[in-house]
C-alpha positions in Angstrom: 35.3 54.7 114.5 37.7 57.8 113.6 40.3 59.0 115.5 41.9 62.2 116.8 43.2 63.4 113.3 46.5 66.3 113.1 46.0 69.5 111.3 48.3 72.3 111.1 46.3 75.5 111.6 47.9 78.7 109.5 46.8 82.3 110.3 46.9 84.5 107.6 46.4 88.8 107.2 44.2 90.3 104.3 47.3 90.8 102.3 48.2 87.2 102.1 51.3 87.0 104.0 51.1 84.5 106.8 50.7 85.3 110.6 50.8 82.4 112.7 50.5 78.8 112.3 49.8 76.0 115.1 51.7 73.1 113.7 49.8 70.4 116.0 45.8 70.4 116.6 43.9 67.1 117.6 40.8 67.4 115.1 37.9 66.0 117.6 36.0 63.1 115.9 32.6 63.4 115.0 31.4 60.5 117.0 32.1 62.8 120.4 31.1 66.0 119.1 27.8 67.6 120.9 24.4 67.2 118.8 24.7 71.0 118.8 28.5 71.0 117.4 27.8 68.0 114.6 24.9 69.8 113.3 26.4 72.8 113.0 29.1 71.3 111.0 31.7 72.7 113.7 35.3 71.0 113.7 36.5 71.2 117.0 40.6 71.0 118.2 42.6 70.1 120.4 46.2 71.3 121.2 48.4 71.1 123.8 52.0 72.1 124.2 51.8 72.6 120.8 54.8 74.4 118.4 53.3 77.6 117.2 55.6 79.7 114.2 55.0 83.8 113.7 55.7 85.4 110.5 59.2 86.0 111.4 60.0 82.7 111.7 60.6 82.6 115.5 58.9 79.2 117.0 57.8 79.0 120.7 55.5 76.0 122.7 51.8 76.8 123.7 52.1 76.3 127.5 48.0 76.6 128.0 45.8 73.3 126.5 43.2 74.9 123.8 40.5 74.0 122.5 39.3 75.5 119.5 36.1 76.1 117.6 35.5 76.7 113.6 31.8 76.8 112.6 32.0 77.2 108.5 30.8 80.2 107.1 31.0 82.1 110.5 33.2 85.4 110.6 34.7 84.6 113.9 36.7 81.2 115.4 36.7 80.8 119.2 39.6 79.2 121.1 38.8 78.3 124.5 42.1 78.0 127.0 42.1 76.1 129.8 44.0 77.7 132.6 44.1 77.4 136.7 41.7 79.7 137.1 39.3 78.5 134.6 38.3 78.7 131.2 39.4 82.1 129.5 37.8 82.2 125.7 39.6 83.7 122.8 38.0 85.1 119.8 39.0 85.6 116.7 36.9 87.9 114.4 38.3 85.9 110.8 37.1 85.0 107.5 35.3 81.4 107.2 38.1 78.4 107.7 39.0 76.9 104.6 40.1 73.8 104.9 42.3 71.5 102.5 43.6 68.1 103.5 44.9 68.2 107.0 45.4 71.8 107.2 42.9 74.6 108.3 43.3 78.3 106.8 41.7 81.5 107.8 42.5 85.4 107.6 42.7 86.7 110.7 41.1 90.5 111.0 42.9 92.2 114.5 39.8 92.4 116.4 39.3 89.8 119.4 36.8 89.2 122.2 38.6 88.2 125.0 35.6 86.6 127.8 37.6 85.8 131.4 36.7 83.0 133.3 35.1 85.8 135.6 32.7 86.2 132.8 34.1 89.7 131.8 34.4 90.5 128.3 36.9 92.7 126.6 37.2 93.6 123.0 40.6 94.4 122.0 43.1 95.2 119.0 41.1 97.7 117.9 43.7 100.2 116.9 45.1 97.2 114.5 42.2 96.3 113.1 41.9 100.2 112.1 45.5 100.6 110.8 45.3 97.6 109.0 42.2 98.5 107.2 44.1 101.2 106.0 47.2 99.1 105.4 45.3 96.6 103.3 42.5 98.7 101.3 39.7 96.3 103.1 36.7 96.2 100.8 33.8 97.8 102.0 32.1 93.8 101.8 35.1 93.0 104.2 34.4 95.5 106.7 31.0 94.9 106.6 31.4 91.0 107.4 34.0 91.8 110.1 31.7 93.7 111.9 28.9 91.1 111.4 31.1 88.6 112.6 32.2 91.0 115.9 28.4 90.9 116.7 27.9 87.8 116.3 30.5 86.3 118.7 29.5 88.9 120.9 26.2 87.6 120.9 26.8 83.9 121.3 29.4 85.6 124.3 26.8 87.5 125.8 24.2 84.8 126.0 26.6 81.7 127.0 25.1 80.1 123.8 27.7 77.5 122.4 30.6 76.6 122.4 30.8 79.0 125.6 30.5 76.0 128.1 33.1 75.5 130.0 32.0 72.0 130.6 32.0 70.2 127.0 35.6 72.3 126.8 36.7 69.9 129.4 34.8 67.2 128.3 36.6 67.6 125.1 39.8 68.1 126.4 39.4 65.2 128.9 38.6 62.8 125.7 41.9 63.9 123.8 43.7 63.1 127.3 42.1 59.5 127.4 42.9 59.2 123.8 46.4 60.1 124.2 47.3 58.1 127.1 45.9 54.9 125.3 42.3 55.2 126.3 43.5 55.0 130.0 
């Protein structure tokens, strides 16, 4: 039976240059993925306290646990964090993952969906997501799939369709916990 695996997750922008990169994610193994998640080909991560590097080079720690969704081929990844007041979902409109050994790539395209554990949802970085289309001579394909991919997670977002269930977040999280601790 597989483990929890490391990957090192690496943001990039359209023009190549990188943005971000989590240097520690627990990939979840297949055997406790949902029916939903495994068919869908979805790898699912875990981090927590986890060293995160900008562009610049400056490094700081992830305080809030994540967990983080990639469906292949979908415009958009989700990160869910688990906070005190519940789980607050982060949304990424980005190109596909492409993944190569242990490390997971995407290009990360300004806009986000932000839904509060209230249930509100806020779409922000808008003004980025214009200037850089400017910035970066986006394709008219690229624009076109960033805005699919915007509507998209605003759908599965609107209709609390997965992985916006606060419940297998926990589940998930609670598994990586056991796992950690020794399967105590």
């Amino acid at each position: 039976m597989e483990n929890f695996a490391p990957y090192v997750i690496k943001s990039f922008k359209h023009d190549g240059h990188l943005h971000r990169m989590w240097l520690t994610n627990w990939r979840v193994p297949s055997h406790i993925l949902h029916p939903d998640h495994l068919r869908q080909e979805m790898m699912v991560f875990i981090n927590s306290q986890t060293k995160i590097q900008e562009a610049d080079g400056k490094e700081w720690v992830s305080r809030i646990p994540g967990v983080s969704f990639f469906i292949p081929k979908q415009w958009f990844n989700i990160v869910a964090l688990i906070e005190d007041t519940g789980v607050r979902y982060y949304c990424n409109v980005a190109s596909p993952m492409y993944v190569t050994q242990q490390v997971l790539t995407y290009i990360d395209y300004d806009l986000d969906v932000i839904r509060m554990p209230d249930r509100s949802v806020h779409i922000v970085d808008q003004d980025e997501y214009e200037r850089h289309k400017l910035n970066y001579h986006y394709s008219n394909l690229v624009e076109t799939k960033v805005k699919d991919g915007l509507a998209a997670v605003l759908e599965l977002v609107n209709t609390d369709k997965s992985p916006f269930q606060d419940d297998l977040v926990m589940h998930y999280y609670e598994q990586w916990e056991k796992h950690r601790n020794g399967g105590a």
